[in-house]
C-alpha positions as CSV (number, residue, x, y, z in Angstrom):
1,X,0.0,0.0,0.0
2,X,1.4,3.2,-1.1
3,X,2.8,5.6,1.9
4,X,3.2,9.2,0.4
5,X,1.0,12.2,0.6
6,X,-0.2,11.6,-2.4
7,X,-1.9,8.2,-1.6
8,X,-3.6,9.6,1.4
9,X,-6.2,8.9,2.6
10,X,-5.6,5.2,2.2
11,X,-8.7,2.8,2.4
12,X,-8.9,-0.4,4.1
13,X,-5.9,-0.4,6.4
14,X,-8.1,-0.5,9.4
15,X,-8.5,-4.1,8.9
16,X,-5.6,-5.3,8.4
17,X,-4.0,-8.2,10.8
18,X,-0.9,-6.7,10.7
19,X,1.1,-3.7,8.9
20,X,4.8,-3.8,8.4
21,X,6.5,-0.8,7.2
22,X,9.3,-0.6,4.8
23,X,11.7,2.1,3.4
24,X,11.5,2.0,-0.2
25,X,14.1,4.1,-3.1
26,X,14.5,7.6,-1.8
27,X,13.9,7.3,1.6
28,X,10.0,6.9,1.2
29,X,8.5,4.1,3.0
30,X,5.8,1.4,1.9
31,X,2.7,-0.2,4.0
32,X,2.9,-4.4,3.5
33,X,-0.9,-4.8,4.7
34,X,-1.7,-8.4,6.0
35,X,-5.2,-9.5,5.8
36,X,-6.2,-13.2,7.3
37,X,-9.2,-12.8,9.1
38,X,-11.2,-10.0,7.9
39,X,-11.0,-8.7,4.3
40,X,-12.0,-4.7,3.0
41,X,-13.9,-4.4,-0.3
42,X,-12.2,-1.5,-1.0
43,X,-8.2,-1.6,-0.4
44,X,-5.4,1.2,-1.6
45,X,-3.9,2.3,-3.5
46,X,-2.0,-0.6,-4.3
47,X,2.0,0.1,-6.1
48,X,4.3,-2.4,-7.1
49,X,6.2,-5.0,-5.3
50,X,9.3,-4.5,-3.9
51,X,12.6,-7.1,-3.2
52,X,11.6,-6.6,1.0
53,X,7.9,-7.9,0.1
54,X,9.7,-11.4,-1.2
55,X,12.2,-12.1,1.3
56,X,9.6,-11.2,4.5
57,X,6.1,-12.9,2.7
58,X,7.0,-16.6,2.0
59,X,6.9,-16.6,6.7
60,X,3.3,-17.1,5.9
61,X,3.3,-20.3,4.2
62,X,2.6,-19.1,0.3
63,X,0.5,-16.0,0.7
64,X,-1.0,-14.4,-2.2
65,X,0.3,-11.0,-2.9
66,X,-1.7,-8.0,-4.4
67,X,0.4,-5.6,-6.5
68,X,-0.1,-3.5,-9.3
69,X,3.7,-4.3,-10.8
70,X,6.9,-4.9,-10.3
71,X,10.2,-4.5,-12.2
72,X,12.0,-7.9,-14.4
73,X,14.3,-8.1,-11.5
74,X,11.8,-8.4,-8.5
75,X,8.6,-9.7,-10.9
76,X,11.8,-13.1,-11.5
77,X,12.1,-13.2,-7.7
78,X,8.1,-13.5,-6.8
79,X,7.9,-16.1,-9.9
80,X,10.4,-18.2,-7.8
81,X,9.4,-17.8,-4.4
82,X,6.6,-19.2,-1.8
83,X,4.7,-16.3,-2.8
84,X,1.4,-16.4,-5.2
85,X,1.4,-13.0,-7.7
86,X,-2.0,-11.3,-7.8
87,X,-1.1,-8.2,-10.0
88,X,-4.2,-5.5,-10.3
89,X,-4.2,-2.1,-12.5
90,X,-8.0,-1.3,-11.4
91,X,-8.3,2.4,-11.4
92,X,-10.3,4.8,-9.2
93,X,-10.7,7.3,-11.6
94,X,-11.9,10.2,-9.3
95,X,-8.0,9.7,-8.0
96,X,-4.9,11.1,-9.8
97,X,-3.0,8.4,-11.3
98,X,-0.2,6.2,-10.4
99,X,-2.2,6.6,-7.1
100,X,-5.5,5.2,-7.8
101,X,-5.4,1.3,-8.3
102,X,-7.9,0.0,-6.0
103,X,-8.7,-3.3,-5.6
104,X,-11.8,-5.6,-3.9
105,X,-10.2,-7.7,-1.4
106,X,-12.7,-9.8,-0.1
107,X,-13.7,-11.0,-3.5
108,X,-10.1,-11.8,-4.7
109,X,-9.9,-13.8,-1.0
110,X,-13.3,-15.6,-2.1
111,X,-11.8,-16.2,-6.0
112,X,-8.1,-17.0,-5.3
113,X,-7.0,-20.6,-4.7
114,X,-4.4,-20.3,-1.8
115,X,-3.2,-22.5,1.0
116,X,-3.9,-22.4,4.2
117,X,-2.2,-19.8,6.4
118,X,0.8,-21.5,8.3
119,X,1.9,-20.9,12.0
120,X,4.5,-17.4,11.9
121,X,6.0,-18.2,15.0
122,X,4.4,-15.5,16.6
123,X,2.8,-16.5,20.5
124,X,-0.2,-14.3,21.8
125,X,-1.4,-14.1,25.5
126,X,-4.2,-12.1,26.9
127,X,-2.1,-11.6,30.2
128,X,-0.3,-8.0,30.0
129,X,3.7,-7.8,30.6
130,X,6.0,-7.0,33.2
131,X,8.1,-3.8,32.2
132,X,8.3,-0.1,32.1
133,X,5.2,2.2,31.1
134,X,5.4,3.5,27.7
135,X,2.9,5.0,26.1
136,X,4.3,7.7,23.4
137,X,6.3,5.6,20.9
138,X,7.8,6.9,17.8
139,X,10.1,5.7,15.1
140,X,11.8,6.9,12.0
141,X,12.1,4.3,8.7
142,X,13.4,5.8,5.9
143,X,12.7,10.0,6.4
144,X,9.1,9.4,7.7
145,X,8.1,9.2,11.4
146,X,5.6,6.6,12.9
147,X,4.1,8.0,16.6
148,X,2.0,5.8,18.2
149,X,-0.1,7.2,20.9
150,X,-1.6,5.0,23.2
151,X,-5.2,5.5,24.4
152,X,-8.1,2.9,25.7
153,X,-6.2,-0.2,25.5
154,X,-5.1,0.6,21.8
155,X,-2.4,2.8,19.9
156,X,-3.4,5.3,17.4
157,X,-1.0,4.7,14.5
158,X,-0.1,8.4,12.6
159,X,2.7,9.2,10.1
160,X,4.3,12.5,10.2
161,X,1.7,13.3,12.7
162,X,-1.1,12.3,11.0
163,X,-3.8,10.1,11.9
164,X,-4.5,7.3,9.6
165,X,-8.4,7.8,8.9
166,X,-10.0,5.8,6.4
167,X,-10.9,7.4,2.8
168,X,-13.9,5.9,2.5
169,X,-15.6,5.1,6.6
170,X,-13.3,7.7,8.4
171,X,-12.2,4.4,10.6
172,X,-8.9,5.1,12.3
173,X,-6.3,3.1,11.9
174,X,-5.6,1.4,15.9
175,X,-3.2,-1.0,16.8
176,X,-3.1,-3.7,19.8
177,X,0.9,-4.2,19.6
178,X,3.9,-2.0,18.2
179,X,6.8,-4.1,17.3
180,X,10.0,-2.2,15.8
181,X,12.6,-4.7,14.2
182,X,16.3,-3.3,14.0
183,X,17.0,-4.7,10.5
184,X,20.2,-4.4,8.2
185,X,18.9,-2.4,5.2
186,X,21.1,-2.2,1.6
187,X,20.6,-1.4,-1.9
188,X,18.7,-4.3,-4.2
189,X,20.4,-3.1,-7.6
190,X,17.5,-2.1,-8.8
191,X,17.0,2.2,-9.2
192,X,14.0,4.1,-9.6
193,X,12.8,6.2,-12.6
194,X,14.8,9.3,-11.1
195,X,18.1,6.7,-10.1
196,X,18.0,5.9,-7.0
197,X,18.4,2.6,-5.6
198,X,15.6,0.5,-4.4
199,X,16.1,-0.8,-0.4
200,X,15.9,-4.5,0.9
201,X,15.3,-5.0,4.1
202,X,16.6,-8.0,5.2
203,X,14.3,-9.9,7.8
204,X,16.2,-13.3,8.0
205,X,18.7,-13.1,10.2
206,X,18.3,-11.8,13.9
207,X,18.3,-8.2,15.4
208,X,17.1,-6.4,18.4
209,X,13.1,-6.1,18.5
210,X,11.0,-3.7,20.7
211,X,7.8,-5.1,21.6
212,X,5.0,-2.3,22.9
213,X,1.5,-3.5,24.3
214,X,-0.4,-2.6,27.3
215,X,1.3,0.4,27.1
216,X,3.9,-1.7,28.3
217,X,7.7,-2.3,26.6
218,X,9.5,-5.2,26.3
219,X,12.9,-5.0,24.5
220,X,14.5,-8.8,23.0
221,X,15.7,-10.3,20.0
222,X,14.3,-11.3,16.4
223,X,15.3,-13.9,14.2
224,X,14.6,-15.8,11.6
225,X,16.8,-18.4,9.8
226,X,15.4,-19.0,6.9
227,X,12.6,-17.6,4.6
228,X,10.7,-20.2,4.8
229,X,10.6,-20.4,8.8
230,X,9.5,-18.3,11.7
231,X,9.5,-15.0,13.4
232,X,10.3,-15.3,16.3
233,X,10.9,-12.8,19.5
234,X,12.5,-13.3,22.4
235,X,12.9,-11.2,25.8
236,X,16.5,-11.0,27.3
237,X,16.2,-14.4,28.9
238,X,15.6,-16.2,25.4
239,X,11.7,-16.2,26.5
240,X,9.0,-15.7,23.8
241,X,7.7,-12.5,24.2
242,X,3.8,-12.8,23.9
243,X,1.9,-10.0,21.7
244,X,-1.3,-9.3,22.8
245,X,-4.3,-10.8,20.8
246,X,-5.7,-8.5,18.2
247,X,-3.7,-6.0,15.4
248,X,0.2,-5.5,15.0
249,X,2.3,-3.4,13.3
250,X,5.7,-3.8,12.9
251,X,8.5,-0.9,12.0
252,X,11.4,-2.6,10.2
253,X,14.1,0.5,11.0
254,X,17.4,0.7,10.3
C-alpha cells in the first residue's frame, strides 16, 4: 500500500491483521498490509512489489500477494518464491494516477485458490507484561516518522503526525501491539525512474526487537533463519515475548 502524501487517505488499512512498514528508493517508505481474518472491499492504492515484500512474505506459508507491478528483476524473484502474484491495475478514476489502483479484497480472497495460512511463529497471551510504562512511541524508517499514541487499551498509529483515517468510513487506523525490528537495510540493484536505488530489508537473520502492548515495553531479540521459517521474539532471557491478541504493526528500522 502506497505511503506518500499523495496516496492519502488510504482505504482499508483499518483491517488489516498486521502492517509492516518498509523504506523504499528515496527514503520513502511502503505499507505491507496483511489480511487473514477480515478482508476490505475497497483496499489502496496498491503500487508495485518490492525485493523486501519477497524475502519477508514466504513466513506465511505461500500467501498471495496483491500488487499493481513490479520491475523484471523483483517480478523473477516473486515467480520463484513461496509467494502467489495477484497483479491488479484497477483504477479509481476520481483519484490522480499512479495513485489510484484500488482493488476488492474480499472478492479476490473468495476467487483466489491459496493455502492455508501456516503458524509465523508469533505467541499471543491475553495476560499483559512486566516492564516499564510506555505509552508515546515513535520511530523513523526511511525520512518518515511513525508516533504511536496509546489511548483505551489501543495505539493510534499516525505518520508524520497524521492520523491514519480511512478514505472511505473515516475508521482510524488502531493497533493492539507495536513491534520495531532493527534490521540491516542495503541497496537491491534495482533504481528508480529518477536513479535511486531500491532498499531491501533483510528480515532473516536476527536483530534487536522492541515489543510495545499494554502500554507496556518489552525489549529482545528477532530472528529468523530461513525464509521459509518463523519469526520469532525473544525477551532478554531467550523467553517468547507474547503479543497481545488483536492487530500488530511492525516498523522494520534501520
Amino acid at each position: 500500500v502506497e505511503n506518500i502524501a499523495a496516496a492519502r487517505p488510504q482505504v482499508g488499512l483499518s483491517l488489516a491483521d498486521i502492517t509492516f512498514v518498509e523504506e523504499v528508493e528515496g527514503a520513502q517508505t511502503r505499507l505491507i498490509a496483511v489480511y487473514h481474518s477480515r478482508f476490505p472491499k475497497r483496499l489502496g492504492p496498491v503500487r508495485s512489489a518490492r525485493s523486501t515484500d519477497v524475502q519477508l512474505l514466504p513466513l506465511f506459508g505461500k500467501p498471495g500477494l496483491v500488487y499493481s507491478g513490479a520491475n523484471s528483476s523483483v517480478q523473477r524473484k516473486i515467480n520463484n518464491a513461496s509467494i502467489v502474484p495477484i497483479p491488479r491495475s484497477t483504477r479509481d478514476h476520481a483519484r490522480v494516477a499512479p495513485h489510484n489502483v484500488f482493488v476488492n479484497l474480499a472478492a479476490i480472497a473468495r476467487t483466489t485458490q491459496l493455502r492455508e495460512a501456516s503458524s509465523i511463529g508469533w505467541k499471543f497471551s491475553e495476560t499483559g507484561p512486566q516492564g516499564p510504562k510506555a505509552t508515546s512511541i515513535k520511530v523513523r524508517v526511511g525520512h518518515d516518522t511513525f508516533s504511536f499514541g496509546y489511548s483505551s487499551g489501543r495505539y493510534i498509529v499516525r505518520w508524520n503526525g497524521s492520523r491514519y483515517a480511512d478514505g472511505d468510513n473515516h475508521a482510524i487506523t488502531k493497533a493492539d501491539n507495536v513491534v520495531i525490528m532493527k534490521v540491516h537495510n542495503h541497496p537491491d540493484g534495482n533504481r528508480d525512474v529518477l536513479g535511486a536505488p531500491s532498499v531491501q530489508s533483510d528480515t532473516v537473520g536476527k536483530g534487536a526487537v522492541t515489543i510495545y502492548r499494554d502500554g507496556k515495553k518489552i525489549t529482545g531479540q528477532w530472528e529468523r533463519t530461513k525464509a521459509s521459517g518463523p519469526l520469532r521474539f525473544t525477551d532478554k532471557s531467550g523467553d517468547p515475548i507474547a503479543l497481545k491478541p488483536g492487530q500488530t504493526w511492525v516498523a522494520l528500522a534501520s
